[in-house]
N, C-alpha and C positions, 0 to 999 in steps of 0.2 A: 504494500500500500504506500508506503512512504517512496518508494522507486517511484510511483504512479507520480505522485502530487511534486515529486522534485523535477519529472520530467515536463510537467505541465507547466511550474515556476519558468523552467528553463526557456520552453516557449513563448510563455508570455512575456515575458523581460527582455528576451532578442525582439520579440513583436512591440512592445513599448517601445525600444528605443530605437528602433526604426521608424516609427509613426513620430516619434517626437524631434527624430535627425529632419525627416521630411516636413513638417511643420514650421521646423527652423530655418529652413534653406526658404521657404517662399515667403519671411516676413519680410526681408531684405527689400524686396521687388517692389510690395505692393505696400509697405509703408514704410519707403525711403523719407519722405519729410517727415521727421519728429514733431516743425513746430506747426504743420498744418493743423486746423480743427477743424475735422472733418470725422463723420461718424461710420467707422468701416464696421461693413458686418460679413459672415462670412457664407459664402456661396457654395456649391457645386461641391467640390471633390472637397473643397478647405472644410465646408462643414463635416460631411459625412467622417472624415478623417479624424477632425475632433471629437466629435460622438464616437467616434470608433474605440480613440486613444483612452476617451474616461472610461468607457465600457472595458477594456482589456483591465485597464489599472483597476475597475475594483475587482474583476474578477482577479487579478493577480493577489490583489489581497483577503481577497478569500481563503484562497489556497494557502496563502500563508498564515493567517488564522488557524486553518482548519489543521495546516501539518505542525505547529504550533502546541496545538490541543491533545494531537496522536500521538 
């Protein structure tokens, strides 16, 4: 059981911080002016990617909870 939930950790954490490299690399682009005020929201792939990345992280901390308690 514990093999199970460390190899699950393991995916989620390469999959976190991949979603999170790629998040990083498009803020560059699309809000280069810091002193603009202007209200950016996030579209297309930028949202789905965000919902993706909170969705992976709590499941990762689930898992860690849960291997935690075992």
């Amino acid at each position: 059981m514990n093999n199970i939930l460390l190899a699950i950790q393991i995916i989620l954490a390469i999959s976190l911080t991949l979603l999170i490299f790629f998040q990083a690399g498009g803020e560059e682009e699309s809000r280069g002016n810091i002193l603009s005020s202007g209200n950016f929201e996030k579209r297309g792939w930028e949202k789905v990617m965000f919902e993706l990345t909170i969705i992976i992280l709590v499941l990762f901390l689930i898992s860690s909870v849960i291997q935690t308690l075992i």
